[in-house]
N, C-alpha and C positions, 0 to 999 in steps of 0.2 A: 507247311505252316497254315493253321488255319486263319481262315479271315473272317471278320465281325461285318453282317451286313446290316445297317440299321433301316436300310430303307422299305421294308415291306415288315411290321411289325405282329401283323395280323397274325401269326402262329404261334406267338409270345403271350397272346389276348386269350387263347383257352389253355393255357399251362395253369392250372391251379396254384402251383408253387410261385411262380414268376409274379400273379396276380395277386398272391398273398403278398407278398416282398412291396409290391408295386404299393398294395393297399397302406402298409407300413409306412413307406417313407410318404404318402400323401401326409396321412393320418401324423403323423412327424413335422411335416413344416406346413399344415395348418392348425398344427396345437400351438404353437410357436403367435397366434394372431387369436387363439384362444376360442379356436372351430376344432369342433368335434367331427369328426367322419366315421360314422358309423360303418361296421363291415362286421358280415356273418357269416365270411367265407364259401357262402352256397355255391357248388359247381357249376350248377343251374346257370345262374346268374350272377355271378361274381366280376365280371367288368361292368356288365350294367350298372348293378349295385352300386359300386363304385362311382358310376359316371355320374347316375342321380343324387348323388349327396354331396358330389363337386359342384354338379350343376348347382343345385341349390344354392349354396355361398356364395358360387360366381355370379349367379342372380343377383341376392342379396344384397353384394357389396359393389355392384355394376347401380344400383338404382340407391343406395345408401351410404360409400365410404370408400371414394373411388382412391384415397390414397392408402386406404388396405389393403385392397382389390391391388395394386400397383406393387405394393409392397410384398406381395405371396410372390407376385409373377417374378419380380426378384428374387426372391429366396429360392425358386425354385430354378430360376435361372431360364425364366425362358425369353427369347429374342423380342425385346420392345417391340422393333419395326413390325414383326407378325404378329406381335397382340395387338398392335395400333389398326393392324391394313384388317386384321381380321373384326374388330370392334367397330373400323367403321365401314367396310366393304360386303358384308357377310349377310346373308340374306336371316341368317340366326344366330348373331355375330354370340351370344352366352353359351350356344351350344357347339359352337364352334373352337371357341375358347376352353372348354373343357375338356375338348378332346384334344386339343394343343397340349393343354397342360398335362394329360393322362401320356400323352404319347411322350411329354419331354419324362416325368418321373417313370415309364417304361424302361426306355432307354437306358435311363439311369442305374435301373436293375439287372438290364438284361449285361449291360459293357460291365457290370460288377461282378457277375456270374461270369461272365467270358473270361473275364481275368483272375478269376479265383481258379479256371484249372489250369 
């Protein structure tokens, strides 16, 4: 039987397809808060891409509408306690937060994929 490892995500990050999917469901539950995520599927750079136009909004709404900002992290379901430790413990607590939330909607793609075969 095969088993799903989610803990080392890093070879999920240059799958093209995974990335698409990935880029999808951001693009999905921050249209929902009426942010746009731009994405242009470049090979090149396709999680960066991505990382930078999360960044952005997590910016955005970290210094302008922290009950938006609170409100994605919900909808995407990622763990309070490590949006809290990581917002106030983190020496780049928006970029860090971004890749929290890239890594939970990953996840999200990859456990979808795994059980689709």
């Amino acid at each position: 039987m095969l088993q799903l490892d989610l803990k080392d995500l890093s070879p999920y990050r240059k799958r093209l397809d995974i990335i698409e999917k990935t880029a999808a469901q951001v693009q999905k539950d921050f249209q929902m808060f009426n942010l746009y995520v731009a994405f242009s599927g470049n090979p090149e750079s396709a999680y960066d891409e991505l990382f930078q136009e999360v960044y952005k909004h997590i910016d955005h709404l970290w210094n302008a509408n922290l009950s938006s900002l609170w409100s994605i992290l919900y909808q995407i379901d990622l763990d309070e306690e490590k949006a809290l430790r990581t917002l106030h413990l983190e020496d780049q607590p928006i970029a860090k937060l971004t890749d929290l939330i890239l890594q939970r909607e990953l996840k999200k793609v990859v456990i979808r994929e795994f059980y689709k075969k």
